[in-house]
Backbone as a ProteinNet text record, in pm:
[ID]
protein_1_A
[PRIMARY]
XXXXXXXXXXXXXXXXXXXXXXXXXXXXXXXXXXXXXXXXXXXXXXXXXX
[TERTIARY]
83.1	0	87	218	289.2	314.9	354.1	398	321.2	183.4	97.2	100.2	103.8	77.7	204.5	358.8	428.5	433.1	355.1	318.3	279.7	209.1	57.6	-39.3	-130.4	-251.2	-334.6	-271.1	-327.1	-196.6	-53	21.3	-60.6	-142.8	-151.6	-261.8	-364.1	-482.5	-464.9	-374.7	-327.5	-307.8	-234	-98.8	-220.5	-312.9	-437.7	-528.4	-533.2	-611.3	-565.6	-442.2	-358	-364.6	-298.3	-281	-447.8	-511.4	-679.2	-735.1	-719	-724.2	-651.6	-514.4	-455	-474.3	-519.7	-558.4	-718.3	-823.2	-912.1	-881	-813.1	-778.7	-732.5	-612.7	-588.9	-714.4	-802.3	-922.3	-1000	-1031.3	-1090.3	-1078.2	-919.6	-896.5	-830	-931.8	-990.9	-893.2	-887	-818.3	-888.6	-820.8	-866.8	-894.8	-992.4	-1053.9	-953.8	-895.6	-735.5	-718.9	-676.6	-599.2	-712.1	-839.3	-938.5	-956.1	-983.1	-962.9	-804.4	-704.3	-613	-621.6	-660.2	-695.4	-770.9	-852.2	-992.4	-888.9	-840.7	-739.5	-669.7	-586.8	-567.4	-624.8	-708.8	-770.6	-853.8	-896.3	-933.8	-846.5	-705	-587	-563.9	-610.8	-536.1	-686.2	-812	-872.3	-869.9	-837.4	-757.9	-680.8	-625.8	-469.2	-532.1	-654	-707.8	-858.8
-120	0	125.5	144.6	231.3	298.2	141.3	213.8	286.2	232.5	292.9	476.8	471.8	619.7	720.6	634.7	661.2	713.5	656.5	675.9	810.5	836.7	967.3	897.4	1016.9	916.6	869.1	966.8	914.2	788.8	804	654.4	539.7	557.1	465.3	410.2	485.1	485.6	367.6	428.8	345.5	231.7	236.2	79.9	-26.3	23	-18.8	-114.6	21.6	-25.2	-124.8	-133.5	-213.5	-350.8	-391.4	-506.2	-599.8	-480.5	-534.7	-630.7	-500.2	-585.1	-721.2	-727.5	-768	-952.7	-945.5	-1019.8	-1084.5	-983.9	-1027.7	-1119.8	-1079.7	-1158.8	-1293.2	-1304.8	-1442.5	-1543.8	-1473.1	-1550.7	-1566.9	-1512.6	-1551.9	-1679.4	-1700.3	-1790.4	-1917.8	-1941.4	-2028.7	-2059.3	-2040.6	-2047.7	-2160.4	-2205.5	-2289.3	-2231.2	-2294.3	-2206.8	-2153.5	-2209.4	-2147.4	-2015	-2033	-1920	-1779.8	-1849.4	-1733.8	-1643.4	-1706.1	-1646.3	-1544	-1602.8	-1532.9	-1374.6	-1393.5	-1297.5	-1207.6	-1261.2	-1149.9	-1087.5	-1145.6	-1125.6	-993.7	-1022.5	-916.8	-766.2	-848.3	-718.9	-647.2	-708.2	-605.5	-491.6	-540.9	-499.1	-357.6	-401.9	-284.2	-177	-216	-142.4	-56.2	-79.8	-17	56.1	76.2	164.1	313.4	304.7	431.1	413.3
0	0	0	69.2	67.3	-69.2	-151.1	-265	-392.6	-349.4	-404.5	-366.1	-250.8	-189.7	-278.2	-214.8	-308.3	-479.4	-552.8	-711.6	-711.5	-602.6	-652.1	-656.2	-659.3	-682.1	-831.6	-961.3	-1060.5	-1094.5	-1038.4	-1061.7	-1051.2	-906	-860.4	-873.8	-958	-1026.4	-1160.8	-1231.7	-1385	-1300	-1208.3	-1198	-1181.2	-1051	-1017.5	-1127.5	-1212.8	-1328	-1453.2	-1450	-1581.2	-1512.9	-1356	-1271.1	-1266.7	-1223.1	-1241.2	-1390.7	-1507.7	-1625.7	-1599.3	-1605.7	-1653.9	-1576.4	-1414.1	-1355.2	-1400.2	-1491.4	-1486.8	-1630.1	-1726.8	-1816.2	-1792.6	-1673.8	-1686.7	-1611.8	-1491.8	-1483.9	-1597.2	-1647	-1766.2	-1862.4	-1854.8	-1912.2	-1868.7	-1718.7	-1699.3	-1569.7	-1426.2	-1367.9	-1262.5	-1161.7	-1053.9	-949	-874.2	-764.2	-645.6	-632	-562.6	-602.3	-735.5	-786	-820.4	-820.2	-833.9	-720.6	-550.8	-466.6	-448.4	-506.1	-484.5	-550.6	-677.7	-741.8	-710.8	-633.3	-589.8	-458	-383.4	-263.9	-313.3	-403.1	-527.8	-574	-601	-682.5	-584.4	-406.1	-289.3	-295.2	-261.7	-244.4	-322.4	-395	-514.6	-539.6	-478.7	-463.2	-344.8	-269.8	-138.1	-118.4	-276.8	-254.9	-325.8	-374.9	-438	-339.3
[MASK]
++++++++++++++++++++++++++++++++++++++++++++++++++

């Protein structure tokens, strides 16, 4: 979270937003329920930092 704060806040807006895509893509293509929770774990995370 620091380093988010670190960025700024539109850094940390994009970084947010590219990691998000970029995580919802590989669920998409077809992940295991493990790795889906991790992702969502994830993508709380990074909603948190904005």
């Amino acid at each position: 979270m620091s380093r988010c704060l670190a960025m700024g806040a539109s850094g940390a807006i994009f970084h947010a937003n590219y990691w998000r895509n970029r995580l919802l893509t590989l669920r998409d293509c077809g992940l295991s329920h493990t790795q889906d929770v991790a992702v969502q774990s994830l993508l709380s995370d990074l909603v948190e930092c904005h």
